[in-house]
N, C-alpha and C positions, 0 to 999 in steps of 0.2 A: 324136044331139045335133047333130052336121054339118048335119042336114037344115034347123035348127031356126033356125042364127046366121043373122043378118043385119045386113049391114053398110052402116052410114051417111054417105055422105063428109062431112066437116066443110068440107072447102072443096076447090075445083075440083082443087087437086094434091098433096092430104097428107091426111093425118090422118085418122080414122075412129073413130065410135063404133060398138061392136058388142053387140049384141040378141040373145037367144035362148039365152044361154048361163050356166051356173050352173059358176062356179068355185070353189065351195065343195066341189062334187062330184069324182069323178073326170074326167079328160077321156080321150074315146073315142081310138082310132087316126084316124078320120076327123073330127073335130072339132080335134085336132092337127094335122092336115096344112092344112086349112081355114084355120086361125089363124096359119102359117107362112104360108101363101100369102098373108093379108091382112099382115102386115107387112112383105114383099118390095111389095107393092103400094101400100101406102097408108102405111108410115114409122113412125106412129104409131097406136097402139091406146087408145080410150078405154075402159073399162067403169064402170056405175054401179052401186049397190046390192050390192055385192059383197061381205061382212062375212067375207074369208078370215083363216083363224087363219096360224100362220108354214108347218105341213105344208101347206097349200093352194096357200101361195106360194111354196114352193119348190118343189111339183110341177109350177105355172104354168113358171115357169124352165126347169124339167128336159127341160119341151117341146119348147126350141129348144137345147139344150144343158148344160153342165157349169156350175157355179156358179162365179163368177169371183169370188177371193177378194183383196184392196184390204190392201196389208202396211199401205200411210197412214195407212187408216181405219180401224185395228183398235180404235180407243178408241173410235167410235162404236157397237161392232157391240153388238147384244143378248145379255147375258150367258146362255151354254148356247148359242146358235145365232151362231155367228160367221160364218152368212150373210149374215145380217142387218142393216142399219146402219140405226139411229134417227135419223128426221129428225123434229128440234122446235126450235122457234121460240116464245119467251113474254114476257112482260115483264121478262123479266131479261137476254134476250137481246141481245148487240153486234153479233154477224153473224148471216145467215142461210145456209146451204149453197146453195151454186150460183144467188147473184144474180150474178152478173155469166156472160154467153155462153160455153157451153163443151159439150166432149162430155168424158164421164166417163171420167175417170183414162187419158187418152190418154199419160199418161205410161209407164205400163206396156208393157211390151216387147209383147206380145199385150192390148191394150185390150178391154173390153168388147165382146161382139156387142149389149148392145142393155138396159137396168135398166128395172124394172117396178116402181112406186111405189106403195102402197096408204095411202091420205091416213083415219085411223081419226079425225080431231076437224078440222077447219074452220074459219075464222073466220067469223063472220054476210054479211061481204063481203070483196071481195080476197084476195089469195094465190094468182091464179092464175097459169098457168106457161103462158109463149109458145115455143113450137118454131118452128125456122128449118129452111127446107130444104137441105141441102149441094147437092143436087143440079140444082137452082135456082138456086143462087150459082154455082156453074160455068157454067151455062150462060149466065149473064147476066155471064161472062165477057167481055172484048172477044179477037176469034181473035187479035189481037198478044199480048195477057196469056197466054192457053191455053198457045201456046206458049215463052213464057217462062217459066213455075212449070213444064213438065213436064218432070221427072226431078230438082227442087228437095228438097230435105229438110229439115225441121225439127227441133229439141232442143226436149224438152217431159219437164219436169221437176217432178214432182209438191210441190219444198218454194217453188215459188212458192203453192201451195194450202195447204198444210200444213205448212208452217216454222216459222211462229210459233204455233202452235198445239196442233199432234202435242205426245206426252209424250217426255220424253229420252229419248235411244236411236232413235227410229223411223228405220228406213231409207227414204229416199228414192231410189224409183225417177229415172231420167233413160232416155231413149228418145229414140231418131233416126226417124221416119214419111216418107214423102213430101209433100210437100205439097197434092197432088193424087193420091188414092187411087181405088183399082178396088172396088168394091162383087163381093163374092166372088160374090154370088148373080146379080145383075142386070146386072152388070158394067158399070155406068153411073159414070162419074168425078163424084167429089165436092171439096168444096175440104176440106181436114183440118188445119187450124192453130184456135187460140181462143185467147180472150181470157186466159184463168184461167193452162194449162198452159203455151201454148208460148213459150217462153225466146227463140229465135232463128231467122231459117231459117238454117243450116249453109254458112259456104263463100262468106258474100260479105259485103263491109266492115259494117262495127258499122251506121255511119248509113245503111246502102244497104239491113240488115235491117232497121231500127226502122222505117223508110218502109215498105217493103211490107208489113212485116205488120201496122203500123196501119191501111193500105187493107184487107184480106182483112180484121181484125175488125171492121170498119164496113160494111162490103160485107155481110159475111153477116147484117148486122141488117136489111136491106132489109125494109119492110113486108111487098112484093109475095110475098117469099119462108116467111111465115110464118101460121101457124095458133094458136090461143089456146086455153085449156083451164080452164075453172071447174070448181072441186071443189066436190062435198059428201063428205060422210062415207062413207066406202065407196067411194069413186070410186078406180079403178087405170088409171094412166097406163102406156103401156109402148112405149119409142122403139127403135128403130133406131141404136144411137151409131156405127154405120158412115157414116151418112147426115144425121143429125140433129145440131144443137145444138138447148140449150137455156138458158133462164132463170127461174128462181123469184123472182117479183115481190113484194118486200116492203114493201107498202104496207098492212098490217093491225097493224101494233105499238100497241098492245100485246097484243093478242089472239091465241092459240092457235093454232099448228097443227101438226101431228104424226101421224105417220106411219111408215114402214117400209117401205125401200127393198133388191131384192133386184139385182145383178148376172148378166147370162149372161155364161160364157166365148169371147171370141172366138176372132182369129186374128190373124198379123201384116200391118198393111196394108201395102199392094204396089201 
């Protein structure tokens, strides 16, 4: 199957759709190791045509690791597989999950290594979902900036996401990150603060945090640093949330979209 993939850059420094591969099936040990190395490479993995039932998608996961289980989001998850979290969007809907810039549940003491989306219904147009590169916003750092966020930390607290919303009782995670993290694999520094989770950076005046980290969430929107992704039906997005943010563009209301997203387990960033 290794022999088989091929891999398409969507644009000069990210993102990649990949060919040649049937995820409905098993995937080989060299077809694995293949699909690791395209996501350390290129950030983001696109596939089309891919009609995986939920065993399909959670062996996709199991590839890169352990399934990272979201205490937040457990009222979204799909009833019998509490891997799972249903993402839909309809005419009845007020919000949409993950419009506004962020990487998933960085709240979490050990955040995600990286969530794979498999979008099963569509809208005829829009709904599609923009990625930013972390590791592009760093660099388009100024070296005076560099070295002032580095050895920074931030609070990132999942009931700015889910406060008003979770059912009574949900415990909300809170979590202290770096503000500039080491990418475990590639060891390339990314910027790690967003729009959604993080509460404050740690350790220095209320107005001297809200400043900066209004710069870092407007910084990482930068055109120059992102890539874009049109669904159809069947189509599976799968990011890097070490390296990536994202946002789901809701510009199709009232129409349909829906799908089922799965989490890998990361680690602590450092």
């Amino acid at each position: 199957m290794s022999d088989r993939i091929h891999i398409q850059p969507l644009t000069p420094h990210f993102g990649a759709e990949i060919h040649g591969i049937d995820l409905t099936a098993p995937i080989d040990p060299a077809a694995a190791t293949a699909l690791r190395q395209a996501l350390t490479d290129h950030l983001v993995l696109f596939f089309r045509d891919q009609p995986i039932d939920f065993a399909a998608h959670k062996a996709l996961a199991r590839v890169f690791g352990e399934i990272h289980l979201a205490a937040a989001a457990a009222a979204w998850t799909v009833p019998g597989h509490p891997e799972v979290t249903r993402i839909h969007a309809d005419a009845e809907s007020r919000f949409v999950a993950g419009e506004d810039w962020h990487s998933d549940m960085t709240c979490d003491p050990e955040p995600p290594l990286g969530s794979i989306l498999h979008m099963v219904e569509v809208p005829p147009t829009g709904g599609d979902t923009a990625f930013s590169n972390m590791f592009l916003a760093y660099q388009g750092l100024s070296d005076r900036m560099k070295v002032y966020l580095d050895g920074l930390t931030a609070t990132h607290d999942a009931a700015r996401v889910f406060g008003a919303i979770a059912p009574p009782g949900t415990v909300f995670n809170v979590s202290s990150h770096p503000v500039i993290r080491t990418h475990p694999v590639s060891r390339r520094k990314a910027i790690f603060v967003n729009k959604q989770f993080t509460a404050r950076i740690d350790d220095l005046p209320k107005d001297e945090s809200a400043a900066l980290l209004s710069f870092l969430v407007q910084h990482v929107q930068r055109p120059e640093y992102q890539c874009r992704f049109r669904w159809h039906a069947h189509s599976i997005a799968f990011w890097d949330n070490r390296a990536v943010q994202h946002s789901a563009i809701w510009d199709y209301f009232p129409q349909v979209r829906s799908g089922y997203r799965i989490t890998v387990r990361g680690d602590r960033p450092f």
